[in-house]
C-alpha positions as CSV (number, residue, x, y, z in Angstrom):
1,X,1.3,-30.8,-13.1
2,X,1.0,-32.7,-9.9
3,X,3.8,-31.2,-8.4
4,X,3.2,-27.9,-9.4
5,X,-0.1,-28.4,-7.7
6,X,1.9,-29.3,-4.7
7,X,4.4,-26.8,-4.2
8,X,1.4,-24.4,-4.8
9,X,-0.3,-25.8,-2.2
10,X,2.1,-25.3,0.4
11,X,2.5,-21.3,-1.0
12,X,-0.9,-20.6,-0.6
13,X,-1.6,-22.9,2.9
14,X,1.2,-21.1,4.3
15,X,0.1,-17.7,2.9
16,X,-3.0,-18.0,5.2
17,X,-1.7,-19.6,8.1
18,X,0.9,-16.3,8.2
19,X,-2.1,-13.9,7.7
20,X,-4.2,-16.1,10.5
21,X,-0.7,-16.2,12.7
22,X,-0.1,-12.8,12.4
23,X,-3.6,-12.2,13.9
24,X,-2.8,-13.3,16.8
25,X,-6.0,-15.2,17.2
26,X,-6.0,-18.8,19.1
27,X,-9.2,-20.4,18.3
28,X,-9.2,-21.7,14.6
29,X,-12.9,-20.1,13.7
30,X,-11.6,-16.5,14.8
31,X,-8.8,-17.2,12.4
32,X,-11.5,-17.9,9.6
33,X,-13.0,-15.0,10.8
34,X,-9.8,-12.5,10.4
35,X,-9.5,-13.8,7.0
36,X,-13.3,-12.2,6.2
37,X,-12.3,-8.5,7.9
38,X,-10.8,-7.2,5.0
39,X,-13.9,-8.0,3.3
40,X,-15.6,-4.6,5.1
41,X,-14.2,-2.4,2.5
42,X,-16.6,-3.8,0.4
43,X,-18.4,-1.1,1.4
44,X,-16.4,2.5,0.3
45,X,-15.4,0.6,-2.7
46,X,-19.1,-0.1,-3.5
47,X,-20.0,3.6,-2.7
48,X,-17.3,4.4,-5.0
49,X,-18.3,2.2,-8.0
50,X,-21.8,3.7,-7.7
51,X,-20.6,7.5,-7.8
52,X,-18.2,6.7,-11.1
53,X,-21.5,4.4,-12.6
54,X,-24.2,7.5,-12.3
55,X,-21.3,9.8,-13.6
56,X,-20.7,7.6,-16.8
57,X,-24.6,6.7,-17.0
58,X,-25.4,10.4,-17.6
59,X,-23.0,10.7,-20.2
60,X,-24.7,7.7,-21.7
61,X,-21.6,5.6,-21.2
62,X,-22.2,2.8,-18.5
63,X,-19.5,0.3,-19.7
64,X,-16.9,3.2,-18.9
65,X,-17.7,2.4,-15.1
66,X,-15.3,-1.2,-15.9
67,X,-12.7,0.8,-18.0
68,X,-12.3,3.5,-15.8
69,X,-11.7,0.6,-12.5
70,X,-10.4,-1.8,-14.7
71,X,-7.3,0.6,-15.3
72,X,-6.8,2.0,-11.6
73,X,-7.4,-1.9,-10.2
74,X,-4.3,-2.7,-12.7
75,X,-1.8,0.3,-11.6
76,X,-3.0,-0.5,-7.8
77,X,-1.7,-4.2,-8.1
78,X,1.2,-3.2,-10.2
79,X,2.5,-1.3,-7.0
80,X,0.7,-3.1,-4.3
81,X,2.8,-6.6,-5.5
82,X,6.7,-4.8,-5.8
83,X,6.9,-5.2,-2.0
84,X,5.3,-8.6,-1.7
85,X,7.5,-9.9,-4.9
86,X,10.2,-8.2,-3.4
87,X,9.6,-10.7,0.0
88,X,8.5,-13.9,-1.2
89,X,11.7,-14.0,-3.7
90,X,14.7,-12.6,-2.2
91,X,14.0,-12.6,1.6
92,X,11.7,-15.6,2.6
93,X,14.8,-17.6,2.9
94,X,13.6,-20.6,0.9
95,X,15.5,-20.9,-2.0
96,X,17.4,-23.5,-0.1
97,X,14.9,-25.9,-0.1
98,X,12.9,-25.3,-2.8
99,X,16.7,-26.1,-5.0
100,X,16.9,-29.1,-3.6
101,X,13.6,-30.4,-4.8
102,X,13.2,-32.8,-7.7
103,X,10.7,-29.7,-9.9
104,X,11.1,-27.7,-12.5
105,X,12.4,-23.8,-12.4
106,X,9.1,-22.7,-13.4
107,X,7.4,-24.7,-11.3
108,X,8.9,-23.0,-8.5
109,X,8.6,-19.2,-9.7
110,X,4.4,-20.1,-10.7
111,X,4.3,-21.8,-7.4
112,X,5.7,-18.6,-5.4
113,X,3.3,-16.1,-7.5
114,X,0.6,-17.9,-6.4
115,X,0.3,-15.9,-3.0
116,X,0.8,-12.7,-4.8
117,X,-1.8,-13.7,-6.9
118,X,-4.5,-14.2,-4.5
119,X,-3.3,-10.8,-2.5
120,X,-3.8,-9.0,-6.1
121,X,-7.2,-11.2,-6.5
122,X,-8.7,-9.7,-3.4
123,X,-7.9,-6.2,-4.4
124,X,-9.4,-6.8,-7.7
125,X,-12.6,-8.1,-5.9
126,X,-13.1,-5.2,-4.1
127,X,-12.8,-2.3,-6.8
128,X,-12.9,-4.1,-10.5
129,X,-15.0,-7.1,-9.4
130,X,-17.4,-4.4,-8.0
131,X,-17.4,-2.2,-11.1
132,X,-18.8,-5.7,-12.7
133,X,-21.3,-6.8,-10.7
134,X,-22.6,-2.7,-10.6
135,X,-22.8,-2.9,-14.4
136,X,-24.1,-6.3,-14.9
137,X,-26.9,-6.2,-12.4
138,X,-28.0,-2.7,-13.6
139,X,-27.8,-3.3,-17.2
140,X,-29.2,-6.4,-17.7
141,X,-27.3,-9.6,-15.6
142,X,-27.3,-12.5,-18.2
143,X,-25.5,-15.7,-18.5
144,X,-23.1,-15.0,-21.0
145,X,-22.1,-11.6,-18.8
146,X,-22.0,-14.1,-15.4
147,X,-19.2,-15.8,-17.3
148,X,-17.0,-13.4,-19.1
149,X,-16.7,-11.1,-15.6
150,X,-16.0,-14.3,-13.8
151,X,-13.3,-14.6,-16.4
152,X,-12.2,-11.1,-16.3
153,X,-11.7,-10.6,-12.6
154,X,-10.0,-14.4,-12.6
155,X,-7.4,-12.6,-15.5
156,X,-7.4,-9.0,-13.9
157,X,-4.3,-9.7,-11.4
158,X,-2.0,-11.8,-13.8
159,X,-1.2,-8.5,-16.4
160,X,0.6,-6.4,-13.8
161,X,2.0,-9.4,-11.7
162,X,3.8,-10.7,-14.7
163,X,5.1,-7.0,-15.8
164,X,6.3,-6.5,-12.0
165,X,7.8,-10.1,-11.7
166,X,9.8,-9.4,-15.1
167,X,10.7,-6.3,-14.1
168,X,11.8,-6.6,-10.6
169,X,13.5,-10.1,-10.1
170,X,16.1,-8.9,-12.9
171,X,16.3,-5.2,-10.9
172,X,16.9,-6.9,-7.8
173,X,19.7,-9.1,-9.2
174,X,21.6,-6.1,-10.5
175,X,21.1,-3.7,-7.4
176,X,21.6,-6.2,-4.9
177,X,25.6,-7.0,-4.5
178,X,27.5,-5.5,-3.0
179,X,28.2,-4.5,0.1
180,X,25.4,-1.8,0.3
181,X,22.8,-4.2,-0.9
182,X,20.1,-3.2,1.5
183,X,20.6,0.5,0.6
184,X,21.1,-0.4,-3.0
185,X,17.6,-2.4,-2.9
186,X,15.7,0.6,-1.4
187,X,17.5,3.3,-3.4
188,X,16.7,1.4,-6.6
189,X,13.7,0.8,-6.0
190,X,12.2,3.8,-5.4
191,X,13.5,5.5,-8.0
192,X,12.3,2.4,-10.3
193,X,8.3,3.6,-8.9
194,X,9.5,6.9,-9.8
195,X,10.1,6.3,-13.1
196,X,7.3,4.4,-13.9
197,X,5.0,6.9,-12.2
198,X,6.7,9.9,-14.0
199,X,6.4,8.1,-17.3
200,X,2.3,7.3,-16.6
201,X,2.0,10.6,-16.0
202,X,4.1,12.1,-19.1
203,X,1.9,9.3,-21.3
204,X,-1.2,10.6,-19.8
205,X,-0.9,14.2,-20.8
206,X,0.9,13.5,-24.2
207,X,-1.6,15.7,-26.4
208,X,-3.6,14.0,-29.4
209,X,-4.2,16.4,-32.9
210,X,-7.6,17.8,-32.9
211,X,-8.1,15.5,-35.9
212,X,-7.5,12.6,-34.5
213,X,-9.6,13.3,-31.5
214,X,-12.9,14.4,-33.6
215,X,-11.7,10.7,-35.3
216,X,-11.9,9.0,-32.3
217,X,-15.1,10.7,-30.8
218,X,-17.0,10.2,-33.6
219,X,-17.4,6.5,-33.6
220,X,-19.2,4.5,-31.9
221,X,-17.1,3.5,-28.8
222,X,-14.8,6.4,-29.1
223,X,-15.4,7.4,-25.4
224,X,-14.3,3.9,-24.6
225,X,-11.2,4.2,-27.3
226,X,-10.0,7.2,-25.8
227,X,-10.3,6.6,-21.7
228,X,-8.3,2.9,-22.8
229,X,-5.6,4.8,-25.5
230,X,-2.9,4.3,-23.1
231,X,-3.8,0.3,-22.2
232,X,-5.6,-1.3,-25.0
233,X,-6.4,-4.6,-22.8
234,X,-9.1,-2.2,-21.2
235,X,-11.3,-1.8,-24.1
236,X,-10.8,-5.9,-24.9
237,X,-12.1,-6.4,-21.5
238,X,-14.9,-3.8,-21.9
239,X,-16.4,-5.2,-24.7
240,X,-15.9,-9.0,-23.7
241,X,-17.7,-8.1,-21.1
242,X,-20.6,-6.0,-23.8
243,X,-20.2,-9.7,-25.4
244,X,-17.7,-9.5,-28.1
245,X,-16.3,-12.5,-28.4
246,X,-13.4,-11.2,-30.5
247,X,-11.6,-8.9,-28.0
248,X,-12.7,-11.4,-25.3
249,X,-10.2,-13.7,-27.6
250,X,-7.7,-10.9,-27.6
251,X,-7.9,-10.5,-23.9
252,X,-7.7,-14.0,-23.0
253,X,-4.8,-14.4,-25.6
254,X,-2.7,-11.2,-24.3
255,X,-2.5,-13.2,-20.6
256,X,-2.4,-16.6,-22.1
257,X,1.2,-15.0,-23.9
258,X,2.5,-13.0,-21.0
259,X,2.0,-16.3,-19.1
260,X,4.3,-18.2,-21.7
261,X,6.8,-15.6,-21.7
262,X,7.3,-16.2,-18.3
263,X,7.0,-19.8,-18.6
264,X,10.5,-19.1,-20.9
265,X,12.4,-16.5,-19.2
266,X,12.0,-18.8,-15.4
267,X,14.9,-20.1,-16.1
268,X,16.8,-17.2,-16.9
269,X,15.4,-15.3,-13.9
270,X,16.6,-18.1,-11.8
271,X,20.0,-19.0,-12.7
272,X,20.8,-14.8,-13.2
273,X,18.5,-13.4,-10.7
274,X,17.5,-15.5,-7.2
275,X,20.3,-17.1,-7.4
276,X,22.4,-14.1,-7.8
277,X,21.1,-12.8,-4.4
278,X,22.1,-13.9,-1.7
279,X,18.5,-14.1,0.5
280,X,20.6,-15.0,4.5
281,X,21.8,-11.9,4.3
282,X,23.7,-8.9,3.7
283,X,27.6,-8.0,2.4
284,X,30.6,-8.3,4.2
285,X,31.0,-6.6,7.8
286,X,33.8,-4.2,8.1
287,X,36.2,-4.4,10.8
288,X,36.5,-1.2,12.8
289,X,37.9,-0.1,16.2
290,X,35.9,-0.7,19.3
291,X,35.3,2.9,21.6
292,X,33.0,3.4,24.5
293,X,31.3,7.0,24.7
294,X,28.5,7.9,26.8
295,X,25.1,8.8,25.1
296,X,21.5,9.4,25.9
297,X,19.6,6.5,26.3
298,X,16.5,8.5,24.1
299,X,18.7,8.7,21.2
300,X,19.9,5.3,21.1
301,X,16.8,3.8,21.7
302,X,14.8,5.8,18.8
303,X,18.2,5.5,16.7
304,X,17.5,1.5,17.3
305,X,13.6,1.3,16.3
306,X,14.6,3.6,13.1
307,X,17.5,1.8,12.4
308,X,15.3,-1.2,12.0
309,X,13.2,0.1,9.8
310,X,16.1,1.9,7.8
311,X,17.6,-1.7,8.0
312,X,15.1,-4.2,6.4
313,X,14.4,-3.5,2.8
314,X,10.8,-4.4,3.3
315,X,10.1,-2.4,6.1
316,X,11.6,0.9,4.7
317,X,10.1,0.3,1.1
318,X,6.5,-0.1,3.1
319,X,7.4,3.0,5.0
320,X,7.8,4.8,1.6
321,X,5.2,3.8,-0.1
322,X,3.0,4.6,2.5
323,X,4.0,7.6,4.4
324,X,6.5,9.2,1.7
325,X,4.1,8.4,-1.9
326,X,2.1,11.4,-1.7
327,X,5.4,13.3,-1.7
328,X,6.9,11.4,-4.8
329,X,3.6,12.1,-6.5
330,X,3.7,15.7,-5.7
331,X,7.1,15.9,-7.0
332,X,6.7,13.9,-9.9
333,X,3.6,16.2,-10.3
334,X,5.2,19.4,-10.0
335,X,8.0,18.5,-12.6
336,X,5.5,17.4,-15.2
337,X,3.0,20.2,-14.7
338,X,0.0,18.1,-13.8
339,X,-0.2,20.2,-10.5
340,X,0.1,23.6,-10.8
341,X,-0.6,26.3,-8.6
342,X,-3.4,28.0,-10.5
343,X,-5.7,24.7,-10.3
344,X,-6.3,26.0,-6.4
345,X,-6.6,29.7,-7.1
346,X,-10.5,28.9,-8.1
347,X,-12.9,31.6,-5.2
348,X,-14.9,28.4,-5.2
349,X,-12.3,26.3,-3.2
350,X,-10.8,29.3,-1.0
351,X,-13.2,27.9,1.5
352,X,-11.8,24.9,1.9
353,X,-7.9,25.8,1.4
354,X,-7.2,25.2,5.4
355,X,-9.0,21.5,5.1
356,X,-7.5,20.9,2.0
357,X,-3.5,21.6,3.7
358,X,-4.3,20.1,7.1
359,X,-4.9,16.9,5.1
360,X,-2.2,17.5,2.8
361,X,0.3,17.6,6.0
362,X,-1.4,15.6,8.2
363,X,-1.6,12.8,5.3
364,X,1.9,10.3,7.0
365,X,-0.1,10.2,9.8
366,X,-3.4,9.1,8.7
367,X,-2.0,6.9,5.8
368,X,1.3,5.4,8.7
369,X,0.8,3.0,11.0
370,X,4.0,2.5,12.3
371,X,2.9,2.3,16.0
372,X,0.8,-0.5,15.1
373,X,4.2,-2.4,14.5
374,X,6.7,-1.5,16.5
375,X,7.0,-4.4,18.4
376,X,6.3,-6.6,16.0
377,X,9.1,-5.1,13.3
378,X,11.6,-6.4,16.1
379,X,10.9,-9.8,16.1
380,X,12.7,-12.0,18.4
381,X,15.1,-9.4,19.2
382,X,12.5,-7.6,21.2
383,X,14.2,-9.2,24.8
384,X,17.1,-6.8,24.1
385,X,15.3,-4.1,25.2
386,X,13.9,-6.1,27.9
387,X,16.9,-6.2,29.3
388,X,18.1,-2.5,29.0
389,X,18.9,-0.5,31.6
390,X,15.5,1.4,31.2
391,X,11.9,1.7,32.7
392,X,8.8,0.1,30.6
393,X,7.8,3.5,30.3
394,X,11.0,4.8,28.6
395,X,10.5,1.9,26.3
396,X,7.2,2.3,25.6
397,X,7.7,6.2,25.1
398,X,11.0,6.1,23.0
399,X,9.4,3.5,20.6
400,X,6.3,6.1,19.9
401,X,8.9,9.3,19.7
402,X,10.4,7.2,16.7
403,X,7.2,7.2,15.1
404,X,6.9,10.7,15.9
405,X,9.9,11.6,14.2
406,X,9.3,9.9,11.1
407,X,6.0,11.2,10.4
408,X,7.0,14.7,11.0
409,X,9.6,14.5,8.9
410,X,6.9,13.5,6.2
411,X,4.3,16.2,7.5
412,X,7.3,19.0,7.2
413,X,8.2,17.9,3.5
414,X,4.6,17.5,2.6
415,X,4.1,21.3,4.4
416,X,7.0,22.7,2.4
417,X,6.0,21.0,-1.0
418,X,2.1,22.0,-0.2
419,X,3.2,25.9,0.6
420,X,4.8,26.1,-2.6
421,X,2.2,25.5,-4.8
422,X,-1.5,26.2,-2.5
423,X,-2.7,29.7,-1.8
424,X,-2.1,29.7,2.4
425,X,-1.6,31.7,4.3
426,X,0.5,32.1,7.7
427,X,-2.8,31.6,9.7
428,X,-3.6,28.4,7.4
429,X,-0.5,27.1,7.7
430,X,0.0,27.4,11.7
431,X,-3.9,26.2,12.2
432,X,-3.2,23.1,9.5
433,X,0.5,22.7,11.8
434,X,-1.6,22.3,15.0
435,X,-4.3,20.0,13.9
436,X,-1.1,17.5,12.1
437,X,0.4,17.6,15.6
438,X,-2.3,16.9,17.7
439,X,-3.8,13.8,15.3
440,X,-0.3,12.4,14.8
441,X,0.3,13.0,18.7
442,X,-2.8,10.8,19.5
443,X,-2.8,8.4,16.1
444,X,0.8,7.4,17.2
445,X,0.0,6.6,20.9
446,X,-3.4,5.3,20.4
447,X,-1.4,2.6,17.6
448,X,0.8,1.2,20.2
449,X,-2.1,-0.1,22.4
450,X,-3.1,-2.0,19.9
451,X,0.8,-3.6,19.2
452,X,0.9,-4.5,23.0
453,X,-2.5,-6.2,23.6
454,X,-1.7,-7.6,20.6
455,X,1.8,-8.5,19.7
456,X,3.4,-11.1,17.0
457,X,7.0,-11.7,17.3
458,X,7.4,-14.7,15.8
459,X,7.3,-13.9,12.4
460,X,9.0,-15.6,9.3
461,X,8.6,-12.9,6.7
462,X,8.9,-8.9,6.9
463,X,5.7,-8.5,4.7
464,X,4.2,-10.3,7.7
465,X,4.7,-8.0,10.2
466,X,4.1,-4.8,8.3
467,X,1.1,-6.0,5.8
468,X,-0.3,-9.5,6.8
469,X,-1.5,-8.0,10.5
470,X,-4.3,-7.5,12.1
471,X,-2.9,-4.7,13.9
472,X,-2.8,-3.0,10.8
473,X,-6.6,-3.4,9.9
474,X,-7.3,-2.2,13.3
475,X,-5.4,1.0,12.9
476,X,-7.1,1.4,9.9
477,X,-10.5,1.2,11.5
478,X,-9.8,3.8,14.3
479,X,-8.8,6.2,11.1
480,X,-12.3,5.3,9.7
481,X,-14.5,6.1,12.0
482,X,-12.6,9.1,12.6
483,X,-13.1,10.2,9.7
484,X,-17.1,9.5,9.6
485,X,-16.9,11.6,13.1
486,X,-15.0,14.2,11.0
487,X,-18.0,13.7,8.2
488,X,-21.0,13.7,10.4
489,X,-19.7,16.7,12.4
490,X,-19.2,18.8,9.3
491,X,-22.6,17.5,8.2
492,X,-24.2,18.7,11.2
493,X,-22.3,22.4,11.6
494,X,-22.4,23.8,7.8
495,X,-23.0,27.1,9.5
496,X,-19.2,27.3,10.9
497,X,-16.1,28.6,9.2
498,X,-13.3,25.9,8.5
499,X,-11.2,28.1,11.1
500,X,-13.3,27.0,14.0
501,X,-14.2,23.4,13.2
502,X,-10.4,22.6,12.6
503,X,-10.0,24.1,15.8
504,X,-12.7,22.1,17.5
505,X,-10.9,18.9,15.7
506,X,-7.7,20.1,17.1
507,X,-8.9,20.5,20.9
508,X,-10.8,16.8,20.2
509,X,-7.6,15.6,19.5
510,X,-5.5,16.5,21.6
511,X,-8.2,15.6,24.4
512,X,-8.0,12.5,23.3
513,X,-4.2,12.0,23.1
514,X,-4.6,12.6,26.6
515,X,-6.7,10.1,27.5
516,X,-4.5,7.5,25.0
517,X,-1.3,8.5,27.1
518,X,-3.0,8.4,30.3
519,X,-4.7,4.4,29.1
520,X,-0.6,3.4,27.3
521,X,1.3,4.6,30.6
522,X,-1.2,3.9,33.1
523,X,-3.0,0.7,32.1
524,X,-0.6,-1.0,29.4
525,X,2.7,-0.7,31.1
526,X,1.4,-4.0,32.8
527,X,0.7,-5.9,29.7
528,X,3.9,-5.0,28.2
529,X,6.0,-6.0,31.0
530,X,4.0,-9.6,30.2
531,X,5.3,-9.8,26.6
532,X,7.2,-12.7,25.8
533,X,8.8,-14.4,22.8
């Protein structure tokens, strides 16, 4: 135990110092002070937790507000921990030393999950933990309530961490030989997400027999029986938390038994799957001739930046879960009929067709922050370009252009996908076109300020650069309070047609991409040039 202890130890003191690195902070109380940011979305998920409490309150249902966040908090973590599992297992680059100590197998995958389990504990805080402290202040806080949420948000993350961890260290070790590994890892695993979302989907509209449905409705907690059909532990946790201390037993036993399952498999997963990848690097390096061709310094240097990102596992599987998701769901969508086109023929929502596809489109560039990082996703390797025959503004510029190409490439899929199945028409869709250009004209440039005031190049781990970053945050937070300016603005002109407002948006933003060129190419060429490893 005391080593386990130990070896956790180190996992989770250098999960923080990475998240307080990567924040490029100095003084050690503004590091403590990074690690409370994410804490501000306390706030929307609060907001949110209240609007799904008075909705179930009405219906005389409160409980249903820690089913109903209980089950999204556990799909949110499922697919929030691939990529980290993903990093901390096959590419930290660790398994050299952690063989060579005197501990168990097990003690060295539990030790690794620690991190992920804090990352998934946070997330849990925020939505489920929130859904508890709602209810439980509301309906009556007691003692016995005090404990059994402390219990069940302590419990929350370790259900889908285990399933992923089973599922994906055995996927790697399969998909990862070969010459093609990187592609392999990519390819296979997101059509892995794909199946799992597609089957969620399938298993949430499997029809019940009116029979049984009038069965389940009519007793007392059929509400509750019905929204947790699909993942019993829900309704245990529900009702532990109501104070039944017999699915509270069946809760706690479920984890208690995926935890020993684990406990046995370790060493399986060891010997036949970390060990069966190879975590320095990729296959074998084919020998071809050597040629010399003129090309244009543009192309090669966006054909770099996306090659990096096309190049680390980590980096492209981010990319696609965050820019490219909403286009899998559609898909996945379409195919199942969950989405069909006659959901958006309703009069009531004509008004609001043209915000409804400029979001829709402009969606990679809102959700992507790939500006934010594109410095930092090169690493130590960013004196290359240092050293090219280029201006600091060519560098700057062909680094953004790469972002620009990537999220238009989302925007386009997501246009064709969204004009298949919504009611636009050609004026929708060129208004929608022109506000996606001008936000992802600004978003992108405006991103890349923050990357060069703020760079991190030494990095040990890809998650680091692309999740664990401040940059990130602070992308986020220009996103935010554009979209409160979006809200208030709206609030304040009901009077005008959604034709002019997303025209008055569109003239705002490209005013402002304006002034974020004139500040990246006028102010921070300086700054850049002052980089250095």
């Amino acid at each position: 135990m005391r080593k386990f202890i130990a070896l956790t130890k180190i996992q989770v003191k250098d999960f923080f110092s990475k998240y307080t690195q990567h924040a490029n902070v100095k003084n050690k109380w503004l590091g403590m002070l990074t690690l409370a940011i994410p804490a501000l979305l306390i706030l929307p998920a609060f907001q949110l937790v209240n609007r799904i409490y008075d909705t179930f309150f009405l219906i005389g249902f409160p409980e249903l507000t820690m089913t109903y966040m209980y089950l999204g908090t556990v799909m949110m973590m499922f697919f929030a921990c691939i990529p980290f599992i993903i990093s901390i297992f096959f590419y930290s680059r660790d398994l050299k030393f952690f063989a060579t100590l005197p501990v168990k197998v097990d003690v060295i995958i539990f030790s690794k999950l620690a991190s992920v389990y804090i990352y998934l504990f946070v997330i849990g805080c925020f939505f489920f933990g929130t859904s508890i402290v709602v209810y439980s202040t509301t309906d009556g806080l007691t003692v016995y309530r005090l404990i059994a949420g402390l219990i069940a948000l302590l419990m929350a993350p370790l259900l889908p961490m285990i399933l992923a961890t089973l599922i994906i260290i055995p996927f790697m070790s399969v998909i990862g030989k070969g010459n093609k590994r990187n592609l392999m890892v990519i390819v296979g695993n997101v059509l892995l997400l794909v199946l799992i979302m597609s089957i969620q989907i399938l298993m949430a509209r499997v029809e019940m027999d009116p029979e049984s449905l009038n069965r389940i409705l009519l007793q007392e907690d059929g509400l509750l029986r019905l929204l947790g059909r699909n993942f019993p532990p829900s309704i245990w946790l529900t009702k532990m938390i109501q104070g039944s201390i017999i699915d509270g037993g069946l809760f706690i036993l479920l984890n208690a038994v995926f935890l020993y399952i684990l406990k046995l498999v370790s060493q399986l997963l060891y010997s036949k799957g970390l060990l069966a990848f190879n975590q320095e690097g990729g296959g074998m390096t084919g020998k071809g001739k050597i040629y010399y061709k003129t090309r244009s310094k543009g192309l090669q240097m966006m054909k770099r930046h996306i090659g990096i990102i096309f190049s680390n596992p980590i980096f492209l599987l981010n990319t696609v879960l965050v820019m490219f998701l909403p286009i899998i769901l559609f898909i996945i969508m379409s195919f199942t009929g969950e989405l069909s086109p006659e959901v958006f023929q309703s009069p009531a929502i004509a008004p609001y067709m043209l915000y409804i596809y400029a979001g829709v489109i402009t969606a990679p560039a809102i959700v992507g922050n790939l500006s934010a990082t594109a410095i930092t996703r090169e690493g130590k390797t960013f004196w290359e370009t240092k050293v090219l025959p280029i201006t600091t503004g060519e560098n700057i510029r062909y680094r953004i252009y790469a972002t620009l190409m990537i999220s238009f490439t989302a925007s386009i899929l997501l246009a064709i996908a969204g004009g298949m199945y919504l009611p636009v028409t050609f004026d929708i869709i060129i208004r929608a076109a022109i506000f996606c250009i001008a936000a992802t004209l600004f978003l992108s440039t405006i991103d890349i300020v923050i990357n060069i005031e703020r760079p991190t190049l030494n990095w040990t781990s890809p998650t680091a650069a692309v999740k664990n970053n401040l940059n990130v945050i602070l992308s986020l937070l220009i996103r935010v309070a554009l979209g409160g300016i979006v809200y208030f603005s709206y609030r304040l002109m009901p009077d005008f047609a959604a034709n002019t407002m997303v025209a008055i948006y569109s003239i705002a933003l490209l005013l402002l991409y304006g002034i974020s060129n004139y500040i990246v190419f006028g102010i921070y060429k300086r700054k850049f040039d002052q980089i250095n490893l």
